[in-house]
C-alpha positions in Angstrom: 215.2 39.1 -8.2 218.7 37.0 -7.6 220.1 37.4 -4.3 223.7 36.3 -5.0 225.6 35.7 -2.4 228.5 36.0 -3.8 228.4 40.0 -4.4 228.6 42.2 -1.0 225.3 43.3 0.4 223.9 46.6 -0.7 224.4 49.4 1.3 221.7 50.7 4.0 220.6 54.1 3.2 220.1 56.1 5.9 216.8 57.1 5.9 216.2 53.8 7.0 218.2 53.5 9.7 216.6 56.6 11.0 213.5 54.8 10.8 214.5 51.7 12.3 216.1 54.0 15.3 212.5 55.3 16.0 210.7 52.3 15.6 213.4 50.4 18.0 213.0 53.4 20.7 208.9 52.1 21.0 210.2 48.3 21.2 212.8 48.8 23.7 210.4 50.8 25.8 207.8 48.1 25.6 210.7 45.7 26.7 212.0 47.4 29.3 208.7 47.6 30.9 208.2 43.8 30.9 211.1 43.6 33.6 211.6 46.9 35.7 208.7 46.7 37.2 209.4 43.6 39.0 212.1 44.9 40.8 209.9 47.6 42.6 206.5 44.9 43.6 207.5 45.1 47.0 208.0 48.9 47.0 204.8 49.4 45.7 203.3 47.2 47.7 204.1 49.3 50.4 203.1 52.5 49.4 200.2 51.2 48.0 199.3 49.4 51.0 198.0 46.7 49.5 198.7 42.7 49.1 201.8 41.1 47.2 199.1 38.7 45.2 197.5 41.8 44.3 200.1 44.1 43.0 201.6 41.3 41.4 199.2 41.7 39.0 200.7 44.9 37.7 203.2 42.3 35.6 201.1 39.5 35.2 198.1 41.7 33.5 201.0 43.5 31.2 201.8 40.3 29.8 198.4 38.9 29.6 197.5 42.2 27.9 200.6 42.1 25.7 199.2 38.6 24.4 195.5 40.1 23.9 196.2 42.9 21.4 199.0 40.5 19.2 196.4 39.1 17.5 194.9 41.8 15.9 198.1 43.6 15.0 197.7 42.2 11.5 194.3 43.0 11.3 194.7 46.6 12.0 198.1 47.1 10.1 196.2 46.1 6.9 193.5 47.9 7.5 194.7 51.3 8.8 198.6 51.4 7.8 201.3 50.1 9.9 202.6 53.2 10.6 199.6 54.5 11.7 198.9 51.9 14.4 202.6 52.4 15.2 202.2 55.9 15.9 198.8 55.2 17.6 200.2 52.1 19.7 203.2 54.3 20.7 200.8 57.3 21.5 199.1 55.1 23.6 201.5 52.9 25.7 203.0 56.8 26.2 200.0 58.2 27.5 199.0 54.4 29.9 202.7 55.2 31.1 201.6 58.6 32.4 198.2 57.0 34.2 200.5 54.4 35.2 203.1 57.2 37.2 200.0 59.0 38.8 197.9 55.8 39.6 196.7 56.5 43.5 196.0 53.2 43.9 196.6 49.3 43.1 193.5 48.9 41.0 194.3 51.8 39.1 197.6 51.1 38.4 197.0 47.8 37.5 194.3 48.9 34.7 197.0 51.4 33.4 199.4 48.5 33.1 196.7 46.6 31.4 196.2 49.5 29.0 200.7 49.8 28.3 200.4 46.1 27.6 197.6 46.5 24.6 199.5 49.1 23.0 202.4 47.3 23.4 201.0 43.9 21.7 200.4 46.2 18.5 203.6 48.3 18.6 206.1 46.0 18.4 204.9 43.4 15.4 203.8 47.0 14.0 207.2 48.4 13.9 208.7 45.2 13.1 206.3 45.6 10.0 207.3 48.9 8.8 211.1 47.7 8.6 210.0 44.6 6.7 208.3 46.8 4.1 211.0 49.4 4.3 214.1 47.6 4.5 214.9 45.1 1.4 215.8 41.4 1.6 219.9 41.5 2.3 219.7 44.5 4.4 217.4 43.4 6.5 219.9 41.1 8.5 221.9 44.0 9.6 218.7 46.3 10.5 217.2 43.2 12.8 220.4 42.7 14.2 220.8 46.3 15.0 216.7 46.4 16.7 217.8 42.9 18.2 220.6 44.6 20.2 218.1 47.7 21.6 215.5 45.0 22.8 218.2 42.5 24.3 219.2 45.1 26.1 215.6 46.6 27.3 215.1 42.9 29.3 219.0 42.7 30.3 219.3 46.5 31.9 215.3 46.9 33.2 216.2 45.6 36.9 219.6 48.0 36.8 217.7 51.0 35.3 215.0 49.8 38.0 217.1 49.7 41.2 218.9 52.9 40.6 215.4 55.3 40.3 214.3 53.0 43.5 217.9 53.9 45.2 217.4 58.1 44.3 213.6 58.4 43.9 209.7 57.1 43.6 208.7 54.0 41.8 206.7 56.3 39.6 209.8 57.4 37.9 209.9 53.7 36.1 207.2 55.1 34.9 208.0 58.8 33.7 210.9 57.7 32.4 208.9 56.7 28.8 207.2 59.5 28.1 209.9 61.7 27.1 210.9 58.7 25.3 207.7 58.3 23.9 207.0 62.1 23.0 210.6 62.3 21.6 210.1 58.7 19.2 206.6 60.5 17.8 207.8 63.6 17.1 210.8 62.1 15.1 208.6 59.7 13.6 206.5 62.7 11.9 207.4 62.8 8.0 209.6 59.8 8.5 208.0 56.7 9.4 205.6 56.0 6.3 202.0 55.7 7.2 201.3 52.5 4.8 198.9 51.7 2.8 195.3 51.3 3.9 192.4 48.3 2.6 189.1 49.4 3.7 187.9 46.7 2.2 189.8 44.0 4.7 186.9 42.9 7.2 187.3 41.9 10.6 187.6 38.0 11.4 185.4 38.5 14.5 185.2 34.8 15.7 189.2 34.3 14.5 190.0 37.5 16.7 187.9 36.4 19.5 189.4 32.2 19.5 193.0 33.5 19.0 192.4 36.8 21.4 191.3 34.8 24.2 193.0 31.8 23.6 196.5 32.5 23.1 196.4 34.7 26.1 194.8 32.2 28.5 197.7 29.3 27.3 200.8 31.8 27.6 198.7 32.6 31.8 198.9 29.1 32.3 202.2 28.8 31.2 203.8 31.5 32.9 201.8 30.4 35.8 203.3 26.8 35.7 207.0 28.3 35.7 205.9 30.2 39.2 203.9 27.7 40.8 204.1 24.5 39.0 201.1 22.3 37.6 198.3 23.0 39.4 194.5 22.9 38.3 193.8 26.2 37.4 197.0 26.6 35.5 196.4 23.0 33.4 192.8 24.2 33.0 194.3 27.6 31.6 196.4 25.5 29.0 194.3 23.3 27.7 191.5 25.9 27.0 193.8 28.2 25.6 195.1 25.0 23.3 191.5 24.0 22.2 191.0 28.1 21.2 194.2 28.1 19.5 193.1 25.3 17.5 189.7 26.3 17.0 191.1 29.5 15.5 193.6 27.6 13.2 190.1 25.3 11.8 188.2 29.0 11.4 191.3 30.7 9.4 191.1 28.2 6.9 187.2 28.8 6.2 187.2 32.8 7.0 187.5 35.5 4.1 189.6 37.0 4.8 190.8 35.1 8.0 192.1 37.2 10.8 195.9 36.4 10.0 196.7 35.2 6.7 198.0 31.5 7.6 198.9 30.5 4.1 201.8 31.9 4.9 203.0 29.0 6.5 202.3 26.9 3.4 206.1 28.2 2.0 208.5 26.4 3.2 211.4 29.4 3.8 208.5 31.0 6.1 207.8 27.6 7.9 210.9 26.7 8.7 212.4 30.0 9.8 209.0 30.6 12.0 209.3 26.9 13.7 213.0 28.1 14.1 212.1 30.9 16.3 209.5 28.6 18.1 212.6 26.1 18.8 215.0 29.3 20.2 212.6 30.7 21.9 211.8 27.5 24.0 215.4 27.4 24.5 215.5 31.0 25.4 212.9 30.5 28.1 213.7 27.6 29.0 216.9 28.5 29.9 216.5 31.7 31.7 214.0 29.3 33.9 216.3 26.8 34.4 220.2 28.3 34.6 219.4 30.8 37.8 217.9 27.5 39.7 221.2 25.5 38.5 223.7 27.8 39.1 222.3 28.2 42.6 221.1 24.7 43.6 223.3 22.7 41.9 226.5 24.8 40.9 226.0 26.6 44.8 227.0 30.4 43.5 224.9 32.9 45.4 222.9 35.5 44.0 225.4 38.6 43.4 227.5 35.9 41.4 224.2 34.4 39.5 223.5 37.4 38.8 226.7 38.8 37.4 226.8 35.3 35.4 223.5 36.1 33.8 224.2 39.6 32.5 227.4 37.7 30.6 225.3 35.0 28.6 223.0 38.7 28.4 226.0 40.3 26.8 227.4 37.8 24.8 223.7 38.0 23.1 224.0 42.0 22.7 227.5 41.4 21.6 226.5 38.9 18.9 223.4 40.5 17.3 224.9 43.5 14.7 228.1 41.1 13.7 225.4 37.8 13.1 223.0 41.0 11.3 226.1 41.6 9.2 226.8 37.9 8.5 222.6 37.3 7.3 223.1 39.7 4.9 226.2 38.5 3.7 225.9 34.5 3.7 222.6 34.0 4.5 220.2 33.1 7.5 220.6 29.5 7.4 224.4 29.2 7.8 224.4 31.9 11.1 221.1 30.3 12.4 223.3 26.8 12.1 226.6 28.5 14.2 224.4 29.6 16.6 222.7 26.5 17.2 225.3 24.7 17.4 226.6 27.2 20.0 224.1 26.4 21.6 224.4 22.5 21.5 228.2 23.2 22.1 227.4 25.7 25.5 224.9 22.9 27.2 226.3 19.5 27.2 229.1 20.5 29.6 226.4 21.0 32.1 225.6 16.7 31.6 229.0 16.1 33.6 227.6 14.1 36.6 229.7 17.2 38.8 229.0 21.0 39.1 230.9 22.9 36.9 233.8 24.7 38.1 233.4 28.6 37.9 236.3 29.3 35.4 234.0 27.1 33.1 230.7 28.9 33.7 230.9 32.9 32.6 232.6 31.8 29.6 230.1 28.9 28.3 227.0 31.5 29.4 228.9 33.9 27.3 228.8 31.3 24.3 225.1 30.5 24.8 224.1 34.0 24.9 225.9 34.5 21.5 224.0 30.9 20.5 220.9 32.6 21.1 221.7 35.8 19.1 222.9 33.7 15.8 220.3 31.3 16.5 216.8 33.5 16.3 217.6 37.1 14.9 218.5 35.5 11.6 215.6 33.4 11.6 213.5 36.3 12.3 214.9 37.8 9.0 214.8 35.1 7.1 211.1 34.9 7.7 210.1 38.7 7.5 212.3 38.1 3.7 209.7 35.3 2.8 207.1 37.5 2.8 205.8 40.3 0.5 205.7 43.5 1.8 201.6 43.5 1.5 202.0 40.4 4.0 204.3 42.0 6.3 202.1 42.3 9.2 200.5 39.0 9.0 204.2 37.8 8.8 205.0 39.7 12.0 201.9 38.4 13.6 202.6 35.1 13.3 206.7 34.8 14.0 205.5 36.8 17.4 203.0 34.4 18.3 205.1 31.5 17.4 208.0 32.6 19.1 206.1 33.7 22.4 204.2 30.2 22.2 207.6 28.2 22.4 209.2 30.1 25.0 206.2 28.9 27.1 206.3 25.4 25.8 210.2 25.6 26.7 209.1 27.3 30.1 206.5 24.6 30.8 209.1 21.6 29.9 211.3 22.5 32.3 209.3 23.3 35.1 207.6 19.3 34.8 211.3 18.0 34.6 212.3 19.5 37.3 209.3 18.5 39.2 209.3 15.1 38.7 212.9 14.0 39.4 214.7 14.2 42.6 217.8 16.7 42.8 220.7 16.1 40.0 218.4 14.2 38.0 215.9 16.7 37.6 218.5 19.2 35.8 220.2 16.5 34.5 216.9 15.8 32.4 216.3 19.2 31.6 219.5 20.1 29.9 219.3 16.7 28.3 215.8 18.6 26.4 217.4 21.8 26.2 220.4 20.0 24.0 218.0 18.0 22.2 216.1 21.6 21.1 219.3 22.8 20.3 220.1 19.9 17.6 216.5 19.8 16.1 217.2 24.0 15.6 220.1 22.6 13.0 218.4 20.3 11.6 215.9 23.0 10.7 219.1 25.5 10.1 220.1 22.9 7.5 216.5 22.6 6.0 216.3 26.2 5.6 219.8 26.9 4.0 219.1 24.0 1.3 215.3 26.1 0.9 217.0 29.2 0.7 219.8 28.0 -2.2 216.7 26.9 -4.4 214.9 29.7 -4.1 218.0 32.0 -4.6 218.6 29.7 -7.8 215.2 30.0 -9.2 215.2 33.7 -8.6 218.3 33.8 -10.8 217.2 31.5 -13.3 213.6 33.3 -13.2 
């Protein structure tokens, strides 16, 4: 089927923008809870009587959990229905929310948060899924614009949503707060989100699911790990054996039928390129969120209020950016927004190379461009991936843009943390927006590839 560019995109019914409402309420929830809950550590420390390392582990096991369950999201989705493990995954990080709120004590809460973090892992490739299958190939910029805003903005308002309810009322309320949330997404979701399709005949890749399950989880630990406490043994231990188990599930996918996630995929060159792309943003993503809070308060000397408020502009000139650059896929294409906002991007960091601090006129402004780099630069790449794909592949194709982009944003993590460890003061950040801009200018060199991919498949498809 041509996709002419020339002609205006076609209109989105609204049936589907119902669906993608519901199917956003489940991934904002899950991202919400990646952040609130770090505000209120100390809090429940308290009333939990219990240590910081321990309770710390009420984020760090979401996350690990988060990773655990990914894997087998493709798996599941083909063999139950996507919107049946939606609806389940949704049921379920609902009902951990509610063990979560009435935990009375740390190990309890912590295997709730364990339990939110599994569903989570499956609901949001899941939903991304649906509207892959749902939505058609120039709509689906504006829809993943739209869902883009809704979980930019779970991250960006989780420690304000969190230090009001801590202000006015218990830490279990960061809880309670999802489940009429929850209950409210499933009962909408009832004779509107399509069940999919189901292949009973789809067998489980057990050794795939139990390399890349344990794996993938142990390498993002170690990552993470490294960002908080820098290279130590058991977080380079964590790495490598997560590496090796990455790669020993990439050597079993190629002999398993049918392997755990289909990773022919990657063998088109539309679906490469726009998944490495979100590997490249989302090392810059992390990466930068690592690395601009220590800058702007080391090196540029702004306090916290100010770093703060200088954060939630870059956060908002992300939100800002993420229906107009939807709007703008559809229209022209992923590969020419993906190129504006890496160039953004390039644009928004070398200023921060100028041997002195920046002055603060400078700052909210280039934060504010960056945050709109970041926007143009990944949603559309996101979309032009989930376009490569046939709906049948959907999940698979969710699957692996999730673990791709989750795998650089700890490779951009890890970067900067071993910059910034072995250089002395200046030179340290000097170096590590020196790797920041040189991610930024390999994303338009793949921005480039992609748009010249794009044009001949667009001109085969008309030919064809």
């Amino acid at each position: 089927m041509s996709t002419d560019r020339k002609t205006p995109p076609p209109a989105i019914p609204a049936r589907i923008w119902k669906i993608a409402a519901v199917t956003g309420a489940g991934a904002f929830m899950a991202m919400l809870d990646s952040t609130v809950v770090n505000l209120a550590l100390e809090t429940i420390r308290e009333d939990l009587t219990t240590t910081l390392p321990l309770i710390q582990w009420i984020a760090t096991g979401y996350l690990v959990a988060l990773a655990i369950s990914l894997p087998a999201a493709a798996w599941l989705g083909n063999r139950f229905g996507y919107g049946r493990v939606w609806a389940f995954s949704l049921a379920g990080f609902t009902g951990a929310s509610v063990l979560c709120a009435i935990a009375p004590g740390p190990w309890s809460l912590i295997a709730a948060r364990f339990l939110q973090g599994l569903a989570g892992g499956l609901m949001v490739p899941a939903g991304q899924a649906i509207i892959g299958a749902t939505a058609g190939p120039r709509q689906l910029g504006r829809i993943m614009g739209a869902l883009g805003l809704v979980v930019a903005l779970g991250p960006a308002i989780g420690p304000a949503i969190g230090g009001l309810l801590l202000d006015h009322a218990s830490w279990r309320w960061l809880f309670w707060i999802n489940v009429p949330v929850g209950v409210a997404a499933l009962l909408l979701a009832k004779g509107l989100v399509p069940a999919g399709d189901r292949d009973e005949t789809r067998h489980l890749d057990i050794a795939g699911l139990l390399l890349l399950g344990a794996g993938l989880p142990l390498f993002l630990y170690g990552a993470t790990e490294f960002g908080a406490d820098g290279l130590t043994r058991i977080n380079l231990v964590c790495v490598v054996a997560g590496l090796v188990l990455v790669a020993g599930f990439v050597a079993n996918a190629t002999r398993a039928r049918p392997p755990l996630i289909d990773l022919a995929l990657l063998r088109r060159p539309v679906f490469a390129t726009a998944t490495l792309t979100t590997g490249l943003t989302g090392a810059n993503m992390y990466g930068g969120l690592l690395l601009l809070p220590l800058y702007l308060q080391v090196i540029a000397a702004r306090d916290t209020v100010e770093t703060g408020f200088l954060l939630l502009a870059m956060g908002l000139g992300s939100a800002l950016a993420l229906p107009v650059g939807g709007a703008l896929t559809d229209r022209f294409g992923a590969g020419r927004v993906t190129l504006a906002g890496a160039l953004a991007l390039l644009l928004s960091t070398l200023p921060f190379l100028l041997p002195t601090p920046l002055p603060a006129l400078w700052l909210a402004p280039l934060l504010v461009v960056r945050g709109i780099g970041m926007a143009l630069g990944q949603m559309p790449a996101m979309t032009a991936a989930y376009a490569a794909a046939h709906k049948e592949e959907m999940g698979d194709a969710a699957t692996l843009v999730n673990i791709v982009q989750r795998v650089g944003g700890a490779i951009g993590a890890v970067l900067i943390v071993v910059l910034l460890a072995h250089a002395d003061g200046a030179e340290g950040y000097f170096n590590a927006f020196v790797t920041l801009s040189i991610v930024s200018a390999a994303t338009m060199l793949l921005a480039l590839v992609m748009m010249r991919l794009t044009a001949r498949d667009e001109r085969e498809a008309a030919a064809g």
